[in-house]
C-alpha positions in Angstrom: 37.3 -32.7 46.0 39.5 -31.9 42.9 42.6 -29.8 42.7 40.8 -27.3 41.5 38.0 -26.9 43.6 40.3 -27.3 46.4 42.4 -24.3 45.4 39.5 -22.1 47.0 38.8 -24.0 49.8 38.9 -21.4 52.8 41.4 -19.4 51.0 42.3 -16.9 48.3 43.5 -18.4 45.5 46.7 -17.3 43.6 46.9 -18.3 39.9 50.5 -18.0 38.2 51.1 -18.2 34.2 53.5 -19.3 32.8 54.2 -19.6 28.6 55.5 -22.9 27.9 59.1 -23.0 26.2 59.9 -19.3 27.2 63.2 -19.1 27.4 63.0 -22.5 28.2 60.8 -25.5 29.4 63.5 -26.1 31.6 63.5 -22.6 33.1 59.3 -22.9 32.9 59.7 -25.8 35.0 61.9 -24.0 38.0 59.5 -21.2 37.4 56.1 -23.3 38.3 58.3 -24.5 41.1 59.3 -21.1 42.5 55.7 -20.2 42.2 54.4 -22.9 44.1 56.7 -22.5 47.4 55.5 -19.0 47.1 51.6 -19.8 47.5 50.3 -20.3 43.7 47.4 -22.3 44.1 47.0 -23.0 40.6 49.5 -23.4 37.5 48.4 -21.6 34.3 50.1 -23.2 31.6 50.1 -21.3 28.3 50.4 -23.5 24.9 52.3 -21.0 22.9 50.3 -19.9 19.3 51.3 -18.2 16.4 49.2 -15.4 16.6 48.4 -15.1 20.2 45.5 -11.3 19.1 43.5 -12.0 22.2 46.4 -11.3 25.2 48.6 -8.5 26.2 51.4 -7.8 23.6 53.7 -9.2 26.5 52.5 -12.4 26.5 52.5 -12.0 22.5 56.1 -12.3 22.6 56.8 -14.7 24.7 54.9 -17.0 22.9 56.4 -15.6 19.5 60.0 -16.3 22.0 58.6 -20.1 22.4 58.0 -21.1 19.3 61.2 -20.1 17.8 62.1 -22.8 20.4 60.3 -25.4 18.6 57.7 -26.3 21.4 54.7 -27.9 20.5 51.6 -28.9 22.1 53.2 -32.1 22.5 56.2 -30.7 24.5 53.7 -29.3 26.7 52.2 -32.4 27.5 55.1 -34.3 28.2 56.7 -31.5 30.3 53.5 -31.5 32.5 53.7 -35.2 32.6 57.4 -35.4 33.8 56.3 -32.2 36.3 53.9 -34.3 37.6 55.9 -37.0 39.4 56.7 -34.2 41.5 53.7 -31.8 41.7 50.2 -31.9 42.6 49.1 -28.3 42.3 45.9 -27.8 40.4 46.6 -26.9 36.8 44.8 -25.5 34.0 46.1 -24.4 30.1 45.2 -21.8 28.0 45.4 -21.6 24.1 43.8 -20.8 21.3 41.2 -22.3 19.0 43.2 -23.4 16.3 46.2 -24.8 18.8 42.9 -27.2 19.6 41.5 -27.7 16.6 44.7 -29.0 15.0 45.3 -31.3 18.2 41.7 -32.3 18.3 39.2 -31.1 20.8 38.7 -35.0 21.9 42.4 -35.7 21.8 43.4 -32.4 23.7 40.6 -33.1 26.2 41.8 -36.3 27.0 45.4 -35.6 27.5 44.3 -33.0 29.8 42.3 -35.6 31.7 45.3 -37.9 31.8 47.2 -35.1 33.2 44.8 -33.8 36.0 44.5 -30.7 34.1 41.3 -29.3 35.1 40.5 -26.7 32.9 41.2 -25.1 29.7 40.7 -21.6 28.6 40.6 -20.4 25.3 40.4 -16.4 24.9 39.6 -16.3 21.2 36.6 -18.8 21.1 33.4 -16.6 22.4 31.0 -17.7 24.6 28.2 -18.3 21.9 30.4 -20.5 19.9 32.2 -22.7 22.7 29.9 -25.7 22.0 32.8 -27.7 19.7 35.0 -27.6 22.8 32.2 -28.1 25.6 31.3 -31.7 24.7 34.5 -32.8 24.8 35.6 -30.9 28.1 32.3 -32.6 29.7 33.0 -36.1 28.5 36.5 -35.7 30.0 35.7 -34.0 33.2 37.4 -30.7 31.9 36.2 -27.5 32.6 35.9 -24.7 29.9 36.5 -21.6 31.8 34.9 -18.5 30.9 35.9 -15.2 30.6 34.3 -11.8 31.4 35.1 -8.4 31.1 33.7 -4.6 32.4 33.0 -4.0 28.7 30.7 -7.3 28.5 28.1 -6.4 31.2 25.0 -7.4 29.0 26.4 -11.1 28.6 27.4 -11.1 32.5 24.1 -12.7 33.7 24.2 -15.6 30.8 28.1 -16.3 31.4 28.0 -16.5 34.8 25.6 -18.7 35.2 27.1 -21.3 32.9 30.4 -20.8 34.8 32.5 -24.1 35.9 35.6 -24.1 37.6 36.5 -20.6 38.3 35.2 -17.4 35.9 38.1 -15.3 34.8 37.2 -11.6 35.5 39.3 -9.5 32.6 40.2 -6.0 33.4 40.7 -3.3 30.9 43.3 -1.5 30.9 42.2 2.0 33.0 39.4 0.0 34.3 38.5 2.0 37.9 37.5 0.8 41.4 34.2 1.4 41.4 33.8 -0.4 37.7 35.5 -3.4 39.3 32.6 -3.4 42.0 30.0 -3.3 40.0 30.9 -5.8 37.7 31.9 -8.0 40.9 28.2 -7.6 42.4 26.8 -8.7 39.1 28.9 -12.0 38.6 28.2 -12.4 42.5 24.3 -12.1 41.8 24.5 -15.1 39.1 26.6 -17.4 40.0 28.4 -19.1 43.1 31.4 -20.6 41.2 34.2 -18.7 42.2 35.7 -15.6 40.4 39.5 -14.7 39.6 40.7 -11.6 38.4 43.3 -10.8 36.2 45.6 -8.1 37.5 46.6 -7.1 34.1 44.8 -3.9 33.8 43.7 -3.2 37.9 46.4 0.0 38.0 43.7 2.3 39.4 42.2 -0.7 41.8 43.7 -1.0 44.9 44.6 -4.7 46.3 42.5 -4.4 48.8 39.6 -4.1 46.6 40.8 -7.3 44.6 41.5 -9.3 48.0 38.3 -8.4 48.9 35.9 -9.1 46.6 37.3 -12.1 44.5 38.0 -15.0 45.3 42.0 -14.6 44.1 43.9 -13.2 41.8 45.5 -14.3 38.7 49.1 -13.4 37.6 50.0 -13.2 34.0 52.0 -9.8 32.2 54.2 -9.5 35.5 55.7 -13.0 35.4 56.0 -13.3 31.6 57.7 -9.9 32.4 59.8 -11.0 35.2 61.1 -14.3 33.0 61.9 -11.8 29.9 64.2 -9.8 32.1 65.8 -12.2 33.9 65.8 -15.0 32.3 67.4 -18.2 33.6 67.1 -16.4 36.7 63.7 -15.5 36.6 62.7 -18.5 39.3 63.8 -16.5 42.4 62.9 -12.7 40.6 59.3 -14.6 40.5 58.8 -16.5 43.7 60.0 -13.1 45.4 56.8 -11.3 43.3 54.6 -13.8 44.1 55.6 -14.2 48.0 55.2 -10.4 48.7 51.9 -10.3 46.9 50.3 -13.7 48.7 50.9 -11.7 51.9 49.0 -8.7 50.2 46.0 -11.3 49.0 45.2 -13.1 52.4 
């Protein structure tokens, strides 16, 4: 069974993100740590772009905050590889098309596959036009997760169904319990590949809704938030966010 698969084996899984290089890799590394203990199931690792348009103005400056760091795709990969001598948790990055394209979708692939990354996301590249990354993904073993959202429900069925690794559920901001549901049943109706959703966006959804209905919960805005406010410090701030809202999940 793969890392990734085995995330949401009998359990709710817990997906933490982290952008790569903010403040620090160094303080990203003690921040995947700090996750982990606390029950993250899976490591989103963010490969900071230039113009990051598709994510929440938070995570636009944190990756704006990384790159006046200097950290390249590169970076990222060696940092995962040293982090690996040490952790096996299931991993996945996210980027954008042109952080790819200037890589190389074959060369980007395989250095996932070396890594035991298991997926990659890419928010800007839609569904239609994810053929360029697909073939490479497959020949590697990678998943190319998709992404839904409550404002896409005429592309649900067709998404869903092509669906490998886990589908990321998107929630507007303002998006409302009952909206949530709906758009739940439908993925549920088309696909058995399991579904996260991002809490960015859930304010009017109660947890119990989420835990409920998903298979686990992704955690972006309020960890790139916690690590812009406390910086260096940010580890314990996190793993104290995370812990509390494990307990909430299972």
């Amino acid at each position: 069974m793969s890392k990734l698969a085995d995330a949401f084996a009998g359990k709710k899984a817990m997906i933490a993100f982290v952008t790569c290089g903010d403040p620090s890799l160094e303080v990203t590394g003690q921040v995947i740590r700090s996750a982990v203990a606390a029950g993250a199931n899976i490591i989103e690792l963010n490969i900071p772009f230039s113009d990051p348009t598709a994510v929440d103005p938070v995570i636009q400056q944190a990756n704006i905050r990384a790159l006046e760091k200097g950290i390249t795709t590169d970076d990222v990969f060696n940092f995962v590889r040293e982090l690996r001598k040490e952790l096996d948790v299931a991993m996945v990055v996210s980027s954008y098309a042109n952080v790819v394209f200037s890589y190389g979708p074959e060369r980007f692939a395989a250095a996932c596959e070396e890594l035991g990354i298991e997926g990659i996301i890419i928010p800007d590249v839609p569904f239609e036009e994810r053929e360029e990354f697909l073939a490479p993904c497959k020949a590697h073993g990678i998943a190319l997760i998709c992404m839904v959202a409550v404002t896409s429900r005429e592309r649900v069925r067709t998404i869903a169904r092509e669906a490998e690794g886990f589908l990321y559920i998107m929630a507007c901001p303002g998006t409302r319990e009952q909206e949530l549901t709906e758009l739940l049943a439908l993925v549920r109706e088309n696909t058995s590949t399991p579904c996260l959703i991002c809490l960015t966006g859930t304010e009017e959804c109660r947890m119990e809704t989420v835990a409920a209905r998903t298979d686990g919960v992704a955690v972006d805005v309020p960890i790139v938030e916690l690590v812009e406010q406390y910086g260096s410090k940010a580890p314990s701030a996190v793993g104290i966010f995370l812990s509390r809202l494990k307990e909430t999940l299972n």
